[in-house]
Structures are given as structure tokens and as C-alpha cells.
Residue frames as a rotation matrix with the C-alpha (Angstrom) as fourth column:
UNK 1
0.564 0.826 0.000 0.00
0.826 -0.564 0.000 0.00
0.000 0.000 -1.000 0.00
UNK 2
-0.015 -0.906 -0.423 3.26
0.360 -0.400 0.843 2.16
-0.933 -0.140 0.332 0.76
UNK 3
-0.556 -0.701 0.446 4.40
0.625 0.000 0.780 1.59
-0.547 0.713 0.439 -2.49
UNK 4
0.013 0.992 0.125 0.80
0.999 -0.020 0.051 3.01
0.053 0.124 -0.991 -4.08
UNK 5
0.699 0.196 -0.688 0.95
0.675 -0.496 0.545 5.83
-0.234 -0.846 -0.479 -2.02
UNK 6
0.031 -0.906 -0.421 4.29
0.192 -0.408 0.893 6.71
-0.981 -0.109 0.161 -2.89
UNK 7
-0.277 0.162 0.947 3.40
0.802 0.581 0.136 6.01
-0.529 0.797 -0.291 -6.67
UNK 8
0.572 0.740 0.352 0.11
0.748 -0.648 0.147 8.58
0.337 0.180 -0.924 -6.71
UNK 9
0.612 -0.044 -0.790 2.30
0.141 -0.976 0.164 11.45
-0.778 -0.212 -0.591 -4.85
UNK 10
-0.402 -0.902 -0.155 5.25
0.062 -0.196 0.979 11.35
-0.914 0.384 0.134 -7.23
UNK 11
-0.402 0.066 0.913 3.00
0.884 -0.229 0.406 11.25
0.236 0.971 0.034 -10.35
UNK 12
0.765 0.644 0.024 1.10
0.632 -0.756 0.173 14.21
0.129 -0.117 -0.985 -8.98
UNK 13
0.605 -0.615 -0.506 4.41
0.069 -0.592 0.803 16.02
-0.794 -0.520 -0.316 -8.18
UNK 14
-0.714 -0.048 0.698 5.48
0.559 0.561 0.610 15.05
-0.422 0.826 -0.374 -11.61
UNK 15
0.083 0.824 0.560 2.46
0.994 -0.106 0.007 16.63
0.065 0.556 -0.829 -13.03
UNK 16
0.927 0.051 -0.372 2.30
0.120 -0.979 0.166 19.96
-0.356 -0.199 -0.913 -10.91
UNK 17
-0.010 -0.927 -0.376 6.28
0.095 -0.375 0.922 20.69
-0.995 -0.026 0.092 -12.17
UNK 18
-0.826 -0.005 0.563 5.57
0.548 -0.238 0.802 20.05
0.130 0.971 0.199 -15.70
UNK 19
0.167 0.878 0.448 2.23
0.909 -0.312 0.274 22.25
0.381 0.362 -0.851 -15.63
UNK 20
0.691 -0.434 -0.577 4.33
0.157 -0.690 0.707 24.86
-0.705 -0.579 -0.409 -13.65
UNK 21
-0.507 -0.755 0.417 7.19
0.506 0.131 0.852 24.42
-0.698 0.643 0.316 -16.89
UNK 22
-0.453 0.284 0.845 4.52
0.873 -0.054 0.485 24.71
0.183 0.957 -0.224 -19.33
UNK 23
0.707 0.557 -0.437 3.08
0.656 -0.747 0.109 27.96
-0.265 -0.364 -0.893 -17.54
UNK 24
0.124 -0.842 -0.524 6.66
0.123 -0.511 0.851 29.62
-0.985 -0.170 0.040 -17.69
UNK 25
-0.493 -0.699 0.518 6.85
0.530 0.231 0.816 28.72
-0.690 0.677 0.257 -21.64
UNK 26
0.136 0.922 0.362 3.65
0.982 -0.076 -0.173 30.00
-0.132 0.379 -0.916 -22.81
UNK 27
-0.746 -0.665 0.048 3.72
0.619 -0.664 0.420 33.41
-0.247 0.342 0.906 -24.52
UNK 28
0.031 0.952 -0.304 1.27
0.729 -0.229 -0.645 35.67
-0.684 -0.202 -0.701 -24.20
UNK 29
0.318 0.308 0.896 -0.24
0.926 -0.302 -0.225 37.79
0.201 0.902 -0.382 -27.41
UNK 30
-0.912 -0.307 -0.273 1.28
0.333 -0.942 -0.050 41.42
-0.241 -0.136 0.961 -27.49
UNK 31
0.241 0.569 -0.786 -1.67
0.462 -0.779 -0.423 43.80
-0.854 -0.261 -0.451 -26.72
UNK 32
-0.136 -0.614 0.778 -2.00
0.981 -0.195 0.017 45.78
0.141 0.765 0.628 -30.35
UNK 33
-0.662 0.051 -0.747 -1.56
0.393 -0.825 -0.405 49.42
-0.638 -0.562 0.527 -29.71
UNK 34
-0.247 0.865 -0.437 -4.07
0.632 -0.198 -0.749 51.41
-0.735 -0.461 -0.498 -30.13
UNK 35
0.466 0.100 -0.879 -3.52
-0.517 -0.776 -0.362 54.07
-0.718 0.623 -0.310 -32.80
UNK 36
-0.648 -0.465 -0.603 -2.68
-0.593 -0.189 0.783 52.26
-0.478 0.865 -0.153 -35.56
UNK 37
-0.256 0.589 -0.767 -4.44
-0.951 -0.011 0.309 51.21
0.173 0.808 0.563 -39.03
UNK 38
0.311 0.343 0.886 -5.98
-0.454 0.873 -0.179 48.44
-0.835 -0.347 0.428 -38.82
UNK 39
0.516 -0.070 0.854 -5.12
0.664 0.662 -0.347 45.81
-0.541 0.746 0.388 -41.77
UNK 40
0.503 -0.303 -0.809 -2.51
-0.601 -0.796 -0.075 48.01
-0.621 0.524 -0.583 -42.74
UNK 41
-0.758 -0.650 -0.059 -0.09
-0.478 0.491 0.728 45.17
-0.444 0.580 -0.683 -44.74
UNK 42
-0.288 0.594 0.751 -3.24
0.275 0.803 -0.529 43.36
-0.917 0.054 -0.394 -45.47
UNK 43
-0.825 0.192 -0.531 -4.48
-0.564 -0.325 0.759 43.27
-0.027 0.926 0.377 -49.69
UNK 44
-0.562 0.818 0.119 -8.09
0.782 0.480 0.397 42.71
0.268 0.317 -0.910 -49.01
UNK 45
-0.664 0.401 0.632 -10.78
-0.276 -0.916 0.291 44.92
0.695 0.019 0.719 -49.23
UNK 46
-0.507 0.239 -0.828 -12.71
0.672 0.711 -0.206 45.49
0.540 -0.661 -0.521 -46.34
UNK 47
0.455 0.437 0.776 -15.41
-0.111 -0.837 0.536 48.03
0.884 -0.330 -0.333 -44.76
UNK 48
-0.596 -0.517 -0.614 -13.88
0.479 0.385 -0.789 48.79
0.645 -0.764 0.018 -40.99
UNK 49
-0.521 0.619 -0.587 -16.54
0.611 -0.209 -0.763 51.49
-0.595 -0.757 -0.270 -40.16
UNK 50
-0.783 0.499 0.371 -19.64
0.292 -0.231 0.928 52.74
0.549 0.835 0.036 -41.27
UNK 51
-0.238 0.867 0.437 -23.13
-0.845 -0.407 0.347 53.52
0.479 -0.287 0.830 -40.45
UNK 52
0.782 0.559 -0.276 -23.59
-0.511 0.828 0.229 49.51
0.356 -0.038 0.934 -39.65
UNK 53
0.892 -0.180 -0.416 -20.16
0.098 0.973 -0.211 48.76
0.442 0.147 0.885 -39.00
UNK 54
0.467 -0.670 0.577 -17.36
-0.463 -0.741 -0.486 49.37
0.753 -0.040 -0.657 -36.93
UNK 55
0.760 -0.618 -0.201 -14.07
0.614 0.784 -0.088 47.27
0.212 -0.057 0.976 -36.22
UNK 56
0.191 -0.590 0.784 -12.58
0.238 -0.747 -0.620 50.59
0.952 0.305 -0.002 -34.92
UNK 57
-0.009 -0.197 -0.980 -11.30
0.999 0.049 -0.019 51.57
0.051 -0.979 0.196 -31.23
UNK 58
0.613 0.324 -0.721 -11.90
0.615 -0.768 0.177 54.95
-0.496 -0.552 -0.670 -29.80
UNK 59
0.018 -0.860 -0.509 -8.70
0.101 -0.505 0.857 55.83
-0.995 -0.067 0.078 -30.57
UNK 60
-0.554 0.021 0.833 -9.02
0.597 0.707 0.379 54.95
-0.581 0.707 -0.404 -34.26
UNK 61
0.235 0.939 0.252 -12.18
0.965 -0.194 -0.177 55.92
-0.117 0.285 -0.951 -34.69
UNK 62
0.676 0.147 -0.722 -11.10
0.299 -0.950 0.087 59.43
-0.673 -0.275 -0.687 -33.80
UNK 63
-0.296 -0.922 0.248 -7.70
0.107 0.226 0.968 59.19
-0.949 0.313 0.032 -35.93
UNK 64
-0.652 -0.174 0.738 -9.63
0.709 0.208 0.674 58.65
-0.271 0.963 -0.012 -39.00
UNK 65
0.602 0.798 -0.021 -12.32
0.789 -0.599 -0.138 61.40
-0.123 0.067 -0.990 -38.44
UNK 66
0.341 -0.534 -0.773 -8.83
-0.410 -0.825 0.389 63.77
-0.846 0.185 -0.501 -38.66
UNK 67
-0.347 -0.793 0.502 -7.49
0.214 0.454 0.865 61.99
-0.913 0.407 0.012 -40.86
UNK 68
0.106 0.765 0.636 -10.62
0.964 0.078 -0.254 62.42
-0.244 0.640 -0.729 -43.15
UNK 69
0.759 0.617 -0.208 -10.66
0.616 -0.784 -0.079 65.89
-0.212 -0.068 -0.975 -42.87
UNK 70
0.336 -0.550 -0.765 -7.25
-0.381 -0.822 0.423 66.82
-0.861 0.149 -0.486 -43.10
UNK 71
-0.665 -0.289 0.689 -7.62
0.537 0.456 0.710 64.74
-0.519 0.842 -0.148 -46.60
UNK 72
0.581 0.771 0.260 -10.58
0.792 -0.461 -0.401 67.38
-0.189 0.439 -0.878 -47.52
UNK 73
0.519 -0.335 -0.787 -8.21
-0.136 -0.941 0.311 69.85
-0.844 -0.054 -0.534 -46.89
UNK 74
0.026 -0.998 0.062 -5.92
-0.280 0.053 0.959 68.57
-0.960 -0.042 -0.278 -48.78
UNK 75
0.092 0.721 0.687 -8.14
0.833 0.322 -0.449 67.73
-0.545 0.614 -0.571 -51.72
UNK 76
0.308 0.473 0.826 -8.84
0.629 -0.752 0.196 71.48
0.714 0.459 -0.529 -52.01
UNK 77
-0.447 -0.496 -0.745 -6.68
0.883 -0.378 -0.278 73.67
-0.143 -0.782 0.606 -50.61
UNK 78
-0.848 -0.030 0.529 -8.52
0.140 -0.976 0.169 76.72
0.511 0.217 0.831 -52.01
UNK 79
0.150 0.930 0.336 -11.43
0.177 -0.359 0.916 75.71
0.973 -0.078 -0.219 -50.11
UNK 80
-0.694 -0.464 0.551 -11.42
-0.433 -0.343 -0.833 76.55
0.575 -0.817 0.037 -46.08
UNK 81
-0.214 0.154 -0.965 -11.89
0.160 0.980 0.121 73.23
0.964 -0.128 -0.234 -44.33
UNK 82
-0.865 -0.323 0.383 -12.54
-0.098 -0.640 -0.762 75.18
0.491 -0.697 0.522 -41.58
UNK 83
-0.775 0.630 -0.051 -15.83
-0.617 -0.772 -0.156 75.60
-0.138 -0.089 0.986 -42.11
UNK 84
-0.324 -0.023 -0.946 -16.36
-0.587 0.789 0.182 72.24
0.742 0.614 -0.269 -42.50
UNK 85
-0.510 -0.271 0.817 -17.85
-0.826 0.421 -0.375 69.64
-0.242 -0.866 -0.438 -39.88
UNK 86
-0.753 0.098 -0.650 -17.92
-0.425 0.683 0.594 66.41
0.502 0.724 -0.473 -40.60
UNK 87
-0.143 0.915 0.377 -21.11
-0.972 -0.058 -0.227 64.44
-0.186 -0.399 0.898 -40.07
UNK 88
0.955 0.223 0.196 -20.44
-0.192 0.967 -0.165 61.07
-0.226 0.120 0.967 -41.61
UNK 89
0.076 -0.914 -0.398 -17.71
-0.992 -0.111 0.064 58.72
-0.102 0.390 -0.915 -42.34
UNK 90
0.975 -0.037 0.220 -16.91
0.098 0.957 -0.272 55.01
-0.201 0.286 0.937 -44.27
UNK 91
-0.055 -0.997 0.051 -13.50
-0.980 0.064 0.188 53.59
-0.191 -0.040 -0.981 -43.91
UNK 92
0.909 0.025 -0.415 -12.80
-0.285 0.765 -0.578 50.99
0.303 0.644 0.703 -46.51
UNK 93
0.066 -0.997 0.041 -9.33
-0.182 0.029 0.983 49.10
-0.981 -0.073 -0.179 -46.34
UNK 94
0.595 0.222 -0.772 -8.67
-0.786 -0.040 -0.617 48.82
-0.168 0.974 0.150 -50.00
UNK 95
0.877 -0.442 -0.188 -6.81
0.252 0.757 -0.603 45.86
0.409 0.481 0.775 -52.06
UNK 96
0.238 -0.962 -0.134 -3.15
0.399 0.223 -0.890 47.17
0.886 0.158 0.437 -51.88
UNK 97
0.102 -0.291 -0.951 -1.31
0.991 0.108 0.074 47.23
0.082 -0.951 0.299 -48.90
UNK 98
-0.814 -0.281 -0.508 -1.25
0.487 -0.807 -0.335 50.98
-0.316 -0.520 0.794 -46.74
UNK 99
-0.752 0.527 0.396 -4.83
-0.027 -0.625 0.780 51.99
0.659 0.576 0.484 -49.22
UNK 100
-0.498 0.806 -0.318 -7.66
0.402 -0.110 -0.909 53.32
-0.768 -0.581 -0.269 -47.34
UNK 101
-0.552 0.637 0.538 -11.00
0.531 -0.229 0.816 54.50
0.643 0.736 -0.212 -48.61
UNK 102
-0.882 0.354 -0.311 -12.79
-0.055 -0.734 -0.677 57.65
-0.468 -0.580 0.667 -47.09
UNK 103
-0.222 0.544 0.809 -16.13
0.387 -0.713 0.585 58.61
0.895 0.443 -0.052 -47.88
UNK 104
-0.734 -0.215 -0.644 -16.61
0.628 -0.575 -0.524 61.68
-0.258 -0.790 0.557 -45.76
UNK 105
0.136 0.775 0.617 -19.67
0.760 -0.481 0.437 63.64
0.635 0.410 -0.655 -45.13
UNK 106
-0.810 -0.373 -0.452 -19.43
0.556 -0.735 -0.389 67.18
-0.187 -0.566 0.803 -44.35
UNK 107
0.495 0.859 0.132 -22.05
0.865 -0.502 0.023 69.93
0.086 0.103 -0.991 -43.45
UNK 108
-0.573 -0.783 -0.242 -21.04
0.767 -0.616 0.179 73.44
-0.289 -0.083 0.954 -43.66
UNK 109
-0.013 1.000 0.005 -23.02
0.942 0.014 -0.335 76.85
-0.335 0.000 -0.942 -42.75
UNK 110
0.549 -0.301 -0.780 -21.52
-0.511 -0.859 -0.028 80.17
-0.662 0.414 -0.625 -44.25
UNK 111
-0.980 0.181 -0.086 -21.29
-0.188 -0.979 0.085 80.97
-0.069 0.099 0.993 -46.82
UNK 112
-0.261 0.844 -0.468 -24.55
-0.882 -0.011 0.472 78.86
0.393 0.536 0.747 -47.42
UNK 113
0.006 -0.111 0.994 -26.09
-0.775 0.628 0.075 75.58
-0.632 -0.770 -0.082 -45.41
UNK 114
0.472 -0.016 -0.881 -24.70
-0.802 0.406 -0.437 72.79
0.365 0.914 0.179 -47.45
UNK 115
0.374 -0.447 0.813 -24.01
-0.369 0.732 0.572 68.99
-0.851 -0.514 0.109 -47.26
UNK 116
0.558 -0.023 -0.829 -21.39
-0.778 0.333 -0.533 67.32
0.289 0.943 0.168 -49.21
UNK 117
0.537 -0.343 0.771 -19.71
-0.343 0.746 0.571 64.03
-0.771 -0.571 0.283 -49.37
UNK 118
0.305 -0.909 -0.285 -16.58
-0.940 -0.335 0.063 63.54
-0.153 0.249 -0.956 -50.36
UNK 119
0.995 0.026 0.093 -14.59
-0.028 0.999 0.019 60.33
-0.093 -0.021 0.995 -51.85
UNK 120
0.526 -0.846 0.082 -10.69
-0.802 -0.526 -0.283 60.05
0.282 0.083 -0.956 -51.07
UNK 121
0.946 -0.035 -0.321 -8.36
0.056 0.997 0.055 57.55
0.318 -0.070 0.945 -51.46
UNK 122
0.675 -0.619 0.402 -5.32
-0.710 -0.693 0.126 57.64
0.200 -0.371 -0.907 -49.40
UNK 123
0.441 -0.648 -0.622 -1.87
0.161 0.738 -0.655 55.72
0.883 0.189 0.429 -49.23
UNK 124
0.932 -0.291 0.217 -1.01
-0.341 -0.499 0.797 56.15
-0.124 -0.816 -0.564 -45.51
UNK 125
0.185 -0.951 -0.248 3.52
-0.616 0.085 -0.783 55.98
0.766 0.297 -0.570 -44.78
UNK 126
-0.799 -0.599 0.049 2.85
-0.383 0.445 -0.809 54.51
0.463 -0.665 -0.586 -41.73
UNK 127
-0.473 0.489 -0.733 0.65
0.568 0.805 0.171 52.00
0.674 -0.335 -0.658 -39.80
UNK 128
-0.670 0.160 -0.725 1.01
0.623 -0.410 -0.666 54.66
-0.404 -0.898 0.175 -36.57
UNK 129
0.279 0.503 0.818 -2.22
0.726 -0.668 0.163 57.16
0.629 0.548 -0.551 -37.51
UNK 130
-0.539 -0.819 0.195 -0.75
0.752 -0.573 -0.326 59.27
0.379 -0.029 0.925 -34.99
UNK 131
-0.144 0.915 -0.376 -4.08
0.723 -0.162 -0.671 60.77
-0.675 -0.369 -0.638 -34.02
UNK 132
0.598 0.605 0.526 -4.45
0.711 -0.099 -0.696 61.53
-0.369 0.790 -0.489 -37.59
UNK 133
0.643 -0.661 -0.385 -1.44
-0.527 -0.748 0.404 63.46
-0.556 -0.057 -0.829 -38.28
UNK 134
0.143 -0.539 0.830 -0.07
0.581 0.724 0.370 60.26
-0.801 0.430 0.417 -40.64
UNK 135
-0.342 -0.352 -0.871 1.83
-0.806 -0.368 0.465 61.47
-0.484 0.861 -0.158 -43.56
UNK 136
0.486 0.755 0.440 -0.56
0.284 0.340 -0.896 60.34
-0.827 0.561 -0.048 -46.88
UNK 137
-0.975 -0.021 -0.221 -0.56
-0.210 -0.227 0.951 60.60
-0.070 0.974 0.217 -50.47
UNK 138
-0.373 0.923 -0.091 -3.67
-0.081 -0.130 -0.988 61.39
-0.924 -0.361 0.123 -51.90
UNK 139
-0.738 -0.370 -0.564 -4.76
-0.527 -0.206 0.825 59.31
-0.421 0.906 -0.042 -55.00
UNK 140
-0.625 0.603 0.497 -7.88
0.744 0.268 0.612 59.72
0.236 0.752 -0.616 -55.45
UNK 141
-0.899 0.156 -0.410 -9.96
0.088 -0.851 -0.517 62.91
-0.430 -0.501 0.751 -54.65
UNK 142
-0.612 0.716 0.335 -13.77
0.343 -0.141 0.929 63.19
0.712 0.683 -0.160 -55.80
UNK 143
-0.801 0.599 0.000 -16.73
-0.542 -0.724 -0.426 65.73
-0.255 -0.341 0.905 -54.65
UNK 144
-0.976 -0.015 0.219 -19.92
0.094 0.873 0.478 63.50
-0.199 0.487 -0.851 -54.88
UNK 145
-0.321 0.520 0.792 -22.29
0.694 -0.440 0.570 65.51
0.645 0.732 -0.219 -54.12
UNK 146
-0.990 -0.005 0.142 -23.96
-0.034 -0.962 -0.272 68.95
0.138 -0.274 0.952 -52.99
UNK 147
-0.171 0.980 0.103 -27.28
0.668 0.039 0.743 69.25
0.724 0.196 -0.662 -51.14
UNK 148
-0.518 0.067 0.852 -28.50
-0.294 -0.950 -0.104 72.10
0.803 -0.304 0.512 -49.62
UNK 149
-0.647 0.284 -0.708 -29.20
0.749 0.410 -0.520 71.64
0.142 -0.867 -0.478 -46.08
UNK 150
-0.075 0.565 0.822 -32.92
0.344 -0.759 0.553 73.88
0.936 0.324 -0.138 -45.54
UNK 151
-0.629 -0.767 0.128 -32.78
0.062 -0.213 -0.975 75.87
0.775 -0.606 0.182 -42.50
UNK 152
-0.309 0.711 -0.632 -34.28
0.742 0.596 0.308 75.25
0.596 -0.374 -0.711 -39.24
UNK 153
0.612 0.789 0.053 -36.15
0.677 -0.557 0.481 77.25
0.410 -0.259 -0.875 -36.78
UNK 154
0.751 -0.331 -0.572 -33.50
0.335 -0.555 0.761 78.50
-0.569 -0.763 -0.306 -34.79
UNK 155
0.543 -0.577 -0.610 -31.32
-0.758 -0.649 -0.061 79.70
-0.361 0.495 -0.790 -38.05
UNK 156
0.919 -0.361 -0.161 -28.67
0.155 0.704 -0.693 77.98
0.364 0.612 0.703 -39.99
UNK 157
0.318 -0.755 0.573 -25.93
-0.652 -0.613 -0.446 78.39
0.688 -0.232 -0.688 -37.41
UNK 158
0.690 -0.160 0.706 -25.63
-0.616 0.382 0.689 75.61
-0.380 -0.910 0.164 -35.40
């Protein structure tokens, strides 16, 4: 009975050391930081956020709402993106690796209340978005359209 005894602790002691080994070897998943593109190396198209969809973190999320905008600017520098505030936004990842799709809706009340929405296709240099402050190339730039936004009771100023 001894022997038994002596058997059952040593496989259990035996067990707990290797399950104490295999704890020590195990490698846990780096955490992915926060500001950067999603599926940036990736060549598949893909919608990351939208009216229905959205595969974006806070951080992100906010990243591409500058990011959007300082591609409007950058679209049209003679207009004054100032005056601009966006109101919508779809972030596509495109086919080739670093391509993003914008479409970007902006409203905008002087000189006149107007919504337009904007299509822009952008090659980001880096992964980091930097809280939107990534250095782009911008190669693809299109106004889609212009509707006049009719004003409400309290004025066309808000």
C-alpha cells in the first residue's frame, strides 16, 4: 500500500512541475496598440466602419475622423476646411497594402447651409495614424455631391 501511495504522490508532483514548466513557456499575445491602421499590410478589401459597422477603437475611430478631414483639406486647398464639420464617415481598407478609402460627409453653414460628401483615397507611410497626423498621399480625390441643407427654426448656425 506504501508503495501506491508513494506512486500517486510522485506522479502528482510530476504533473504539478511540468504544468508549472509549461506555464513559464507559454507566450502571451502582445496587446495591439491602439492608434494604428488596422489591416494596414493586409491586400483585401474590407469596410472597418460605417453607419452599420465598426471594427474601430476609440482611438481609431477618432484618428480617421482627422485623418478624413485633413484629406478634404488637402483635396482642395482653395477651399477653407474650416468651415467644414464632418457628419459622416466610411472607412474601406482597400486591395493594396497601406490603401484606405474615405467617404466623408461634411455639413457646412456660411457661406450657405450645405451637405457634401466627399470620396478620397489615401496611401497612408505609416501604420502609426498618430491621431491623424499620418503622412498620406492622396490618389484619389472626388466631390460627390452637394445638397443644400434647408434651414431650421432657430437659423442655420448651429
Amino acid at each position: 500500500m506504501k508503495h501506491v501511495y508513494r506512486f500517486v504522490l510522485m506522479v502528482l508532483v510530476l504533473v504539478g512541475v511540468a504544468g508549472l514548466a509549461g506555464c513559464g513557456t507559454t507566450t502571451s499575445q502582445p496587446k495591439p496598440e491602439p492608434d494604428t491602421a488596422p489591416s494596414y499590410n493586409v491586400a483585401k478589401t474590407r469596410v472597418l466602419f460605417s453607419d452599420q459597422v465598426n471594427q474601430l477603437n476609440d482611438t481609431q475611430n477618432a484618428s480617421f475622423w482627422k485623418l478624413a478631414h485633413r484629406a478634404l483639406a488637402a483635396g482642395d486647398p482653395s477651399a477653407d476646411a474650416s468651415k467644414f464639420k464632418g457628419i459622416g464617415l466610411r472607412v474601406e481598407k482597400q486591395m493594396p497594402k497601406h490603401q484606405y478609402l474615405l467617404i466623408y460627409q461634411v455639413k457646412a453653414t456660411k457661406p450657405f447651409p450645405v451637405k457634401a460628401t466627399y470620396t478620397m483615397t489615401l496611401k497612408l507611410h505609416s501604420k502609426d495614424l498618430n491621431q491623424g497626423k499620418v503622412k498620406f498621399d492622396l490618389l484619389d480625390y472626388e466631390l460627390n455631391s452637394i445638397d443644400s441643407i434647408k434651414a431650421s427654426s432657430k437659423g442655420a448656425t448651429d
